[in-house]
C-alpha positions as CSV (number, residue, x, y, z in Angstrom):
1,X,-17.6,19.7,5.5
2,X,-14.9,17.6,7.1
3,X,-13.7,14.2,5.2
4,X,-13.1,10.9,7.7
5,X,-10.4,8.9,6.3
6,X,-10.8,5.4,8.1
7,X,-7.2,3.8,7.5
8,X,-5.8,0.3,6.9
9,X,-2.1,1.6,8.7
10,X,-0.7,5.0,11.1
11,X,-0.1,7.7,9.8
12,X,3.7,7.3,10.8
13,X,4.1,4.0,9.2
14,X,5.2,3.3,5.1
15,X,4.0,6.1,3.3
16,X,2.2,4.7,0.5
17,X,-1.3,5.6,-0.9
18,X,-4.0,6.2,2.0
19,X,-1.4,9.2,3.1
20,X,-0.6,10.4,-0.4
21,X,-4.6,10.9,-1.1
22,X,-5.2,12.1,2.4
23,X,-2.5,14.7,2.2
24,X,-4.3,15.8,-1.1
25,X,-8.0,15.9,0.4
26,X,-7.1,17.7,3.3
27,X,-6.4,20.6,0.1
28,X,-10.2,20.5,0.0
29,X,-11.9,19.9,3.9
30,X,-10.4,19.4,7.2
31,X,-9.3,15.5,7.4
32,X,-9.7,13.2,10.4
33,X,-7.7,10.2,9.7
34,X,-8.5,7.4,11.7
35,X,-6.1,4.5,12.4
36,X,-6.4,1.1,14.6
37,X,-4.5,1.5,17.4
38,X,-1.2,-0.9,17.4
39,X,-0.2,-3.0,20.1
40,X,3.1,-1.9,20.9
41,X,2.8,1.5,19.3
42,X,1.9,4.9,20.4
43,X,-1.9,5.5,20.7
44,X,-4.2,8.8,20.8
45,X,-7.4,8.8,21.3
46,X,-8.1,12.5,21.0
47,X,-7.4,14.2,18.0
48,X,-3.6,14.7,17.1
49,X,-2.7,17.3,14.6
50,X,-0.2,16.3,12.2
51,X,0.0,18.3,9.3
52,X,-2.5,22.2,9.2
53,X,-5.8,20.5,8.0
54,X,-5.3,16.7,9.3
55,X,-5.4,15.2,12.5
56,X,-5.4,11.7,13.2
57,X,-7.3,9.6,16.4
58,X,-6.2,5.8,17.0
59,X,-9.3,3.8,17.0
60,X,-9.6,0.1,19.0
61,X,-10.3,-2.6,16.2
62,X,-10.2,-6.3,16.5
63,X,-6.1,-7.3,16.2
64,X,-6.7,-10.1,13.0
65,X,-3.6,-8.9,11.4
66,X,-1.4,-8.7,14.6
67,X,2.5,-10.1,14.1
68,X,2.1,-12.0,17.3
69,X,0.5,-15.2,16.5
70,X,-0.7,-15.4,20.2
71,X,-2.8,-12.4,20.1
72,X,-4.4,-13.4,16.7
73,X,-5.4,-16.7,18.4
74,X,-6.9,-15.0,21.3
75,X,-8.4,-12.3,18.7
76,X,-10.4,-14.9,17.0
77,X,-12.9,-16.3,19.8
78,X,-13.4,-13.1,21.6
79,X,-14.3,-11.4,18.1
80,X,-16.9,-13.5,17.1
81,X,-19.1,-13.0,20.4
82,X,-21.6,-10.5,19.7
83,X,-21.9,-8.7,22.8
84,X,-18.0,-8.1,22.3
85,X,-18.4,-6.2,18.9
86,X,-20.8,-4.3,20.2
87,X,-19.0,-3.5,22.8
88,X,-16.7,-2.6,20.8
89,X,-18.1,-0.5,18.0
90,X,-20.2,1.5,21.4
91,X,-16.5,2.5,22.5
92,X,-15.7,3.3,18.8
93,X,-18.5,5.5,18.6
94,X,-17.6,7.3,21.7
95,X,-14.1,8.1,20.5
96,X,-15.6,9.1,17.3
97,X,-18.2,11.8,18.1
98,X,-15.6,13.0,20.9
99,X,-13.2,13.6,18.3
100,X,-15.7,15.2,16.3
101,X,-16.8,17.4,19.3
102,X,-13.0,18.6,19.6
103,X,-12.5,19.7,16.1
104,X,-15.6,21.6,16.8
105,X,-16.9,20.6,13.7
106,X,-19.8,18.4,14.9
107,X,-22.4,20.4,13.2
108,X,-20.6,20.0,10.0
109,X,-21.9,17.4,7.1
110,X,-19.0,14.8,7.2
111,X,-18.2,12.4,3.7
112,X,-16.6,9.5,4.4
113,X,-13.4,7.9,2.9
114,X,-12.8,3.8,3.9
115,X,-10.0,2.0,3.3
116,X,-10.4,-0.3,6.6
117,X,-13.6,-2.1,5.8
118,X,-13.3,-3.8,9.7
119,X,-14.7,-0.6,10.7
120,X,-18.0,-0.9,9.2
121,X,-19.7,-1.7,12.4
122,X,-18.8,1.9,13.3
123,X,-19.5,3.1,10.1
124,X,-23.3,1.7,10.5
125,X,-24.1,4.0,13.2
126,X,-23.2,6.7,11.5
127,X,-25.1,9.1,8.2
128,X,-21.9,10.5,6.0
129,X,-23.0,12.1,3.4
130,X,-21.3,10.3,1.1
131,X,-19.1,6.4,2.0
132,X,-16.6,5.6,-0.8
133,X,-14.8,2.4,-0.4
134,X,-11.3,2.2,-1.4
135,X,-10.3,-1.5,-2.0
136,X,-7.1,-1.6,-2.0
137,X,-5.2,-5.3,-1.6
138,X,-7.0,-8.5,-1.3
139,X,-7.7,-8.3,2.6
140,X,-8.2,-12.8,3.0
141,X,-5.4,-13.1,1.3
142,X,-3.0,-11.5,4.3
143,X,-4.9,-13.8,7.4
144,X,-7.5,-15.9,8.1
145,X,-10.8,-14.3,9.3
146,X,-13.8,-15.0,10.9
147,X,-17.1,-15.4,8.9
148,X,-18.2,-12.1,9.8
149,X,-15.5,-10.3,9.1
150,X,-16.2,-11.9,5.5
151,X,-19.8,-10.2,5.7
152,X,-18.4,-6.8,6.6
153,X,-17.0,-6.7,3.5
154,X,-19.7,-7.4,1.8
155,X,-21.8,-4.9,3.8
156,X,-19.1,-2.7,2.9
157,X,-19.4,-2.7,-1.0
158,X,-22.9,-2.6,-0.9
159,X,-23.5,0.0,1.4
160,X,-20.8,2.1,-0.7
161,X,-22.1,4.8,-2.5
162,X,-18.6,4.4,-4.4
163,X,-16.4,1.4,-4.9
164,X,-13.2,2.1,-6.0
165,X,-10.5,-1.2,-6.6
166,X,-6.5,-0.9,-7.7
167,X,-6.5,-4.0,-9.6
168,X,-8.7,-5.5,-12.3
169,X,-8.8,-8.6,-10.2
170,X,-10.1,-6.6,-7.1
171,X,-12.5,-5.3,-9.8
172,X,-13.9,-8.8,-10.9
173,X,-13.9,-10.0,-7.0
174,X,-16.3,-7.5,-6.0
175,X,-18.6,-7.9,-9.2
176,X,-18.9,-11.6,-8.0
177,X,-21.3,-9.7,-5.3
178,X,-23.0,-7.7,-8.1
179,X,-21.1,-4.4,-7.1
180,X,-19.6,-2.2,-9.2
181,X,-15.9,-1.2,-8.7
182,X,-14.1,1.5,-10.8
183,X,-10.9,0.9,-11.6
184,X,-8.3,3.4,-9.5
185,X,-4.5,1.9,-9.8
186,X,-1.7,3.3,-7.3
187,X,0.5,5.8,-8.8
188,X,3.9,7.8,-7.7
189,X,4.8,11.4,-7.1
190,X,5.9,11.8,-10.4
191,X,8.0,15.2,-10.2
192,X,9.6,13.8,-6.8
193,X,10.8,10.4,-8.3
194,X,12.1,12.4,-11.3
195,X,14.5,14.6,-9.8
196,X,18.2,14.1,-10.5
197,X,19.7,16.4,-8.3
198,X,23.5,15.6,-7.9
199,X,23.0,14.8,-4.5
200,X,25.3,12.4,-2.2
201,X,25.5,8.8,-3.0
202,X,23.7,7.5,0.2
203,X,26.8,6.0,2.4
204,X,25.3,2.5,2.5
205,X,25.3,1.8,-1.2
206,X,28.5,-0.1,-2.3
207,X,30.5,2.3,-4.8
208,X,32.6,-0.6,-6.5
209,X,31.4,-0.2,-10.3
210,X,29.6,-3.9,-9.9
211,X,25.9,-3.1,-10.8
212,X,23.2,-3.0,-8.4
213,X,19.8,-5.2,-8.8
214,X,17.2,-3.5,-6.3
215,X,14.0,-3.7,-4.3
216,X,11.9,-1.3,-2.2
217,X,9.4,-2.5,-0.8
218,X,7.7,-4.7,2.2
219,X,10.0,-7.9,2.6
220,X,7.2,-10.7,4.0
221,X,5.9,-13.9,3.4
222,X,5.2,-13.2,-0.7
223,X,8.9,-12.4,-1.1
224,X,10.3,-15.5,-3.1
225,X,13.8,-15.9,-1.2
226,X,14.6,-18.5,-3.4
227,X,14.9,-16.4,-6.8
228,X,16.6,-13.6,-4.8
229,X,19.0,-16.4,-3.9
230,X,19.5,-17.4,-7.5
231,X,20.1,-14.1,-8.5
232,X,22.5,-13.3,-6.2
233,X,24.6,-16.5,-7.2
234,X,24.4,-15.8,-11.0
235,X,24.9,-12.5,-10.6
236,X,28.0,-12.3,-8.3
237,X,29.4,-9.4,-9.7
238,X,26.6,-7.6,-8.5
239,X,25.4,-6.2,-5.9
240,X,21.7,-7.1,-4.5
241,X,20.3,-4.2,-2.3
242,X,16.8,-4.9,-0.5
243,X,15.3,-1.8,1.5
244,X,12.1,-2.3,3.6
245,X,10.9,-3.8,6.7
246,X,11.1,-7.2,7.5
247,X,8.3,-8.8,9.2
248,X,9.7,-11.3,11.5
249,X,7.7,-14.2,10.4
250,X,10.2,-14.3,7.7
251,X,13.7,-13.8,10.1
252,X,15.2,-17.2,9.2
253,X,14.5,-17.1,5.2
254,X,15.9,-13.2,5.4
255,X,19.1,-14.5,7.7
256,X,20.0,-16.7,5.5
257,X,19.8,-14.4,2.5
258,X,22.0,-12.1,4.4
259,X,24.9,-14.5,4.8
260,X,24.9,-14.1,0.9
261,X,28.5,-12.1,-0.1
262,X,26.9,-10.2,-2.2
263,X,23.3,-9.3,-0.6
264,X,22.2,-6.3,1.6
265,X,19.8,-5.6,3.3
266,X,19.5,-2.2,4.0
267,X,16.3,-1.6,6.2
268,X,13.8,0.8,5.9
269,X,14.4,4.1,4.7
270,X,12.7,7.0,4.9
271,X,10.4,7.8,1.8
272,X,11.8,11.3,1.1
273,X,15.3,9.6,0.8
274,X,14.1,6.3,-1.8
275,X,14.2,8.4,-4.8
276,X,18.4,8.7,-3.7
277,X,18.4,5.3,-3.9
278,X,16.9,4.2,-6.9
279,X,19.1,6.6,-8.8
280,X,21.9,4.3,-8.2
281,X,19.7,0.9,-9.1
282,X,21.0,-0.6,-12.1
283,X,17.9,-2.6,-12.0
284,X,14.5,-2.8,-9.9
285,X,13.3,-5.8,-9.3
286,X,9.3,-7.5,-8.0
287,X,9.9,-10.8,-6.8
288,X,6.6,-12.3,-5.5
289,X,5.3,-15.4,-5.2
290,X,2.4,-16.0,-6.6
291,X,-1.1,-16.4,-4.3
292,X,-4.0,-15.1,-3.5
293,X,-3.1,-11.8,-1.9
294,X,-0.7,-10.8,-4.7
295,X,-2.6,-12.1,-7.8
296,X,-4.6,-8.4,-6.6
297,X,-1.5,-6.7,-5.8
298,X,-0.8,-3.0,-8.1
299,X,2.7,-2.4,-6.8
300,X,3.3,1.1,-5.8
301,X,6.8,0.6,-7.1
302,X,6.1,-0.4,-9.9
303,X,5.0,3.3,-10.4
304,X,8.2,4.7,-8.4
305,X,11.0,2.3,-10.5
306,X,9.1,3.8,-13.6
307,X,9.2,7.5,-12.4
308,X,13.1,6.9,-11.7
309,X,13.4,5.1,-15.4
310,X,14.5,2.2,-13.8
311,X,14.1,-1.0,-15.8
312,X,11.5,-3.2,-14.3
313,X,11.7,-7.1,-13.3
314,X,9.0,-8.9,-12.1
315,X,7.6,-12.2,-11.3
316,X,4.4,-13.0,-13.3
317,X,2.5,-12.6,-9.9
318,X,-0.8,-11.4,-11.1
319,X,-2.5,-11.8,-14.4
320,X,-2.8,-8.3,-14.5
321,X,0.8,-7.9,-15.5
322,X,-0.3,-8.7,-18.8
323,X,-1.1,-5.5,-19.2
324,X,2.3,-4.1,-18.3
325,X,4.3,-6.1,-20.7
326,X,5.4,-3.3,-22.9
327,X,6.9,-1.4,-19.5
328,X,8.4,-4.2,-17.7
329,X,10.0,-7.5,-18.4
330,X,8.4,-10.2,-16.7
331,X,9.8,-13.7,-15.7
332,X,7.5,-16.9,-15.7
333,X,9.6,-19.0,-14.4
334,X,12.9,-18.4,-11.9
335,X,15.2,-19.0,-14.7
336,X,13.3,-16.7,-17.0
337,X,13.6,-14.0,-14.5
338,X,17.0,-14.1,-14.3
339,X,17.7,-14.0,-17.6
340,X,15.6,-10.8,-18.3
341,X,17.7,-9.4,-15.5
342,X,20.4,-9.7,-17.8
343,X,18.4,-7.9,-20.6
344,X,17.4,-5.4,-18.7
345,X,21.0,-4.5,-17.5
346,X,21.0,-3.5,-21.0
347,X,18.5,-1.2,-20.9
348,X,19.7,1.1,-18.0
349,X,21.8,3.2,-20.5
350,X,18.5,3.4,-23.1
351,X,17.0,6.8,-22.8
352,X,14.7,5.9,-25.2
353,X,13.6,2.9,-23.1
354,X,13.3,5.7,-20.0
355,X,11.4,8.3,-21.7
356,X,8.6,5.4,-22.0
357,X,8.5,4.5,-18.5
358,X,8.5,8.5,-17.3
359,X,5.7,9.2,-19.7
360,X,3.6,5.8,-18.1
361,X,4.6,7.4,-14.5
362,X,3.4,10.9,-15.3
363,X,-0.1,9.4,-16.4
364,X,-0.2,8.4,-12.8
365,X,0.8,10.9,-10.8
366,X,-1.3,10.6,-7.2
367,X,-2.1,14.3,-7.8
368,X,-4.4,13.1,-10.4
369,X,-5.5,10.4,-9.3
370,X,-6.9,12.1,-6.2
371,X,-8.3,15.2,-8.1
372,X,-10.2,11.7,-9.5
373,X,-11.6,10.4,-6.3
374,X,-12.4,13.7,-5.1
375,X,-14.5,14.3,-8.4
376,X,-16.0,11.0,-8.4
377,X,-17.0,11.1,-4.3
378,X,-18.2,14.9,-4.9
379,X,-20.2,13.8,-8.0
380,X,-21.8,10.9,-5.7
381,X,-22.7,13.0,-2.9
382,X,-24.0,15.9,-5.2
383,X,-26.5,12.9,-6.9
384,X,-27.9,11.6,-3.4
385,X,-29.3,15.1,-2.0
């Protein structure tokens, strides 16, 4: 048996959930990850062994979500030729059984685990023994896409023998097709966010007293700069740290919030190092806007700020927050938001208040939640022999 992992992102970008599941069903099969190959970043297209039972193989798709705006309009006329996708998925499919060929496992029954629904052309030609579908952020909500990449998705959830979703609004989108979806959230490394190890203050952290509102996390276009703004002016004896990458759409809002006194943006940082820094967060803070893509959004640290016992602030970017309410404080409006910072400040020296968010983290630790989907996609494929 051998699992195919077909990926949203590389392996070497953000570790966030497609690698934490992977790394824990490659425990059970060998793994073949595959990834779309990146303009600008490095490709293989032979298997690359990464870790003792995964390899990963960069696979051609369709650049929709590319940062150049150029390539995205050139993307969208060749894509929607049909001789082009076929094309395509042929080459695909060459890679593919090449790579199976390799790892000398062709003659092994493969299961299939999709994150990246824009391979499903690919995934057509093919017989898994068993396709779950991981749905894991509201895909339209990031570009604009061509009709048919609309009735992959479809395709998709229907030809899932599984359909998993982290939201309970993914959940209700896919129903409006008359599929299914069970209800998997993200989660954290519990036992790793939990550590308190005396270890070194990282350098870049300002060690003046002045508490420190925090964010880790993706800085794009569904950061609200304005609230960050505010709450850097009304909480000038603070420090605001933001750590991530910032896509350069957003260059000019994120400038601008740098020229703040009191503001810092730190970069990305490497995720064995993120538990350092939210040990010295006073606060951790979610400040989306709210549309369509992060109505769906189940925050990853939203898990990781509760593992560290970090009091929570968020935006009310998703209904789904409602269901969160006794965890994290959450802001309607700007001004609400930056007033439950101020509660929350309170709240940092509360071990009560701590103990409560630990024991919500350690519910979702991603060991269990992949010991889950491995049940649920072994129980599928035991039901269709």
């Amino acid at each position: 048996m051998i699992t195919v992992f077909f990926s949203d992102i590389p392996w070497y970008g953000l570790h966030q959930r497609p690698q934490h599941l992977a790394t824990r069903f490659a425990k059970h099969t060998p793994l073949l990850w595959i990834e779309p190959a990146t303009l600008g970043a490095e490709t293989h297209f032979s298997p690359r062994k990464v870790s003792e039972n995964i390899h990963t193989l960069s696979m051609p798709q369709f650049p929709h979500n590319a940062r150049n705006r150029v390539i995205r309009w050139l993307t969208w006329p060749l894509s929607i030729l049909l001789p082009i996708r076929l094309l395509l998925t042929w080459v695909q499919l060459i890679l593919l059984r090449r790579a199976i060929k390799e790892l000398e496992v062709e003659n092994e029954p493969a299961q299939f685990f999709v994150q990246n629904f824009q391979f499903s052309d690919l995934i057509e030609e093919c017989t898994p023994t068993v396709l779950l579908f991981d749905y894991i952020d509201n895909a339209f909500g990031f570009v604009r896409f061509p009709r048919y990449v609309h009735r992959a998705w479809v395709a998709m959830i229907k030809r899932a023998n599984v359909v998993t979703a982290t939201s309970p609004t993914l959940v209700k989108l896919i129903a409006q097709h008359n599929v299914t979806a069970m209800l998997v959230t993200n989660g954290v490394e519990y036992e790793f966010f939990t550590r308190m190890e005396k270890n070194e203050r990282p350098a870049d952290i300002p060690n003046d007293g002045k508490p420190i509102i925090g964010y880790i996390g993706s800085i794009y276009a569904w950061f609200d700069f304005d609230l960050v703004r505010l709450v850097a002016s009304k909480f000038d004896e603070a420090h605001v740290i933001l750590i991530g990458h910032k896509h350069p759409v957003i260059r000019e809002e994120s400038n601008a919030l740098q020229s703040l006194p009191n503001v810092h943006f730190l970069g990305i940082r490497p995720y064995p190092k993120v538990p350092e820094y939210l040990r010295h967060f006073d606060v951790g803070i979610i400040p989306f806007k709210r549309n369509r893509l992060t109505e769906s959004v189940n925050p990853v640290k939203l898990y990781e700020y509760s593992a560290a016992g970090l009091p929570t602030v968020s935006t009310f970017f998703s209904d789904d927050l409602n269901d969160y309410r006794s965890l994290i404080f959450v802001g309607g409006s700007h001004e609400e938001f930056v007033s439950l910072i101020t509660v929350a400040l309170t709240k940092k020296s509360d071990d009560s208040f701590a103990v409560n968010l630990q024991s919500f983290a350690r519910e979702h630790d991603w060991d269990a939640i992949a010991e889950k989907l491995w049940s649920v996609m072994s129980t599928a494929e035991n039901d269709s022999v």
